[in-house]
N, C-alpha and C positions, 0 to 999 in steps of 0.2 A: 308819143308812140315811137319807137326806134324798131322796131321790126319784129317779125315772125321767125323762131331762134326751135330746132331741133331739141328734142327730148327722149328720156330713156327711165328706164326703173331706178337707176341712181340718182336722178334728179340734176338739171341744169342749178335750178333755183332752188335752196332744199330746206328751206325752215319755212316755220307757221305756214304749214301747208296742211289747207280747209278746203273743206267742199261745202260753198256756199247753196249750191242749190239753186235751185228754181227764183231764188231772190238777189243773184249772182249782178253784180256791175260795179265799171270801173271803180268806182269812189267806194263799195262796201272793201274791197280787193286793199285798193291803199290804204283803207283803215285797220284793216289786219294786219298789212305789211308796215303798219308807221316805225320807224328805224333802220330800215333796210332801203338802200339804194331803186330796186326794185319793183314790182311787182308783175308778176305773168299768170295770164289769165288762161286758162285751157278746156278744153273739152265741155264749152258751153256751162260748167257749173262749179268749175274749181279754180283757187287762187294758191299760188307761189310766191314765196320771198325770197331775194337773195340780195349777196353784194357786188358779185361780181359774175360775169359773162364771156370773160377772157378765156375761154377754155375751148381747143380744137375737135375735141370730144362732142360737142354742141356748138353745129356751125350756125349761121344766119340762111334762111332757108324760103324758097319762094313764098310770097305772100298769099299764093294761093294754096298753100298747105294750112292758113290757117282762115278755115273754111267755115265755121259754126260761130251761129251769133252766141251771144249771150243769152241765157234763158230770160232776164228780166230788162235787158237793155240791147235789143234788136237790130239795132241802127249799127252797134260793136259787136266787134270780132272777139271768140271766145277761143281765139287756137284748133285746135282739131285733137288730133291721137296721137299724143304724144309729139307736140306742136306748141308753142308759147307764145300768145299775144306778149310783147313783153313793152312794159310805159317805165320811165324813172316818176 
């Protein structure tokens, strides 16, 4: 896990981007993301891929912004609104 990282309608992380759903956790997230540096998890039931995070447009953002577990895996943080669990 490296941090809870800002998000917008253009996307931080912008490929094979799923909404897993209600069956939503970390390991399904990195399966969808496998070749992407990546993966971020948000709004309790969606995953994101990307390669990179260097961008000032989406800064690193308190950890309490990201607030919602995961719908299937409770114990992890699922980002919040427009908020990025974000794991390599």
């Amino acid at each position: 896990y490296i941090g809870c990282y800002k998000d917008d309608g253009n996307r931080l992380l912008k490929y094979k981007i799923k909404v897993i759903g209600n069956y939503i956790t970390l390991a399904k997230c990195r399966d969808n993301c496998k070749g992407y540096k990546y993966s971020g998890l948000q709004y309790r039931t969606q995953c994101f891929c990307g390669n990179k995070l260097a961008n000032k447009q989406y800064p690193r953002v308190p950890e309490s912004d990201c607030n919602m577990a995961c719908a299937d895996e409770t114990n992890r943080m699922c980002g919040g609104g427009y908020r990025n669990s974000i794991y390599i």
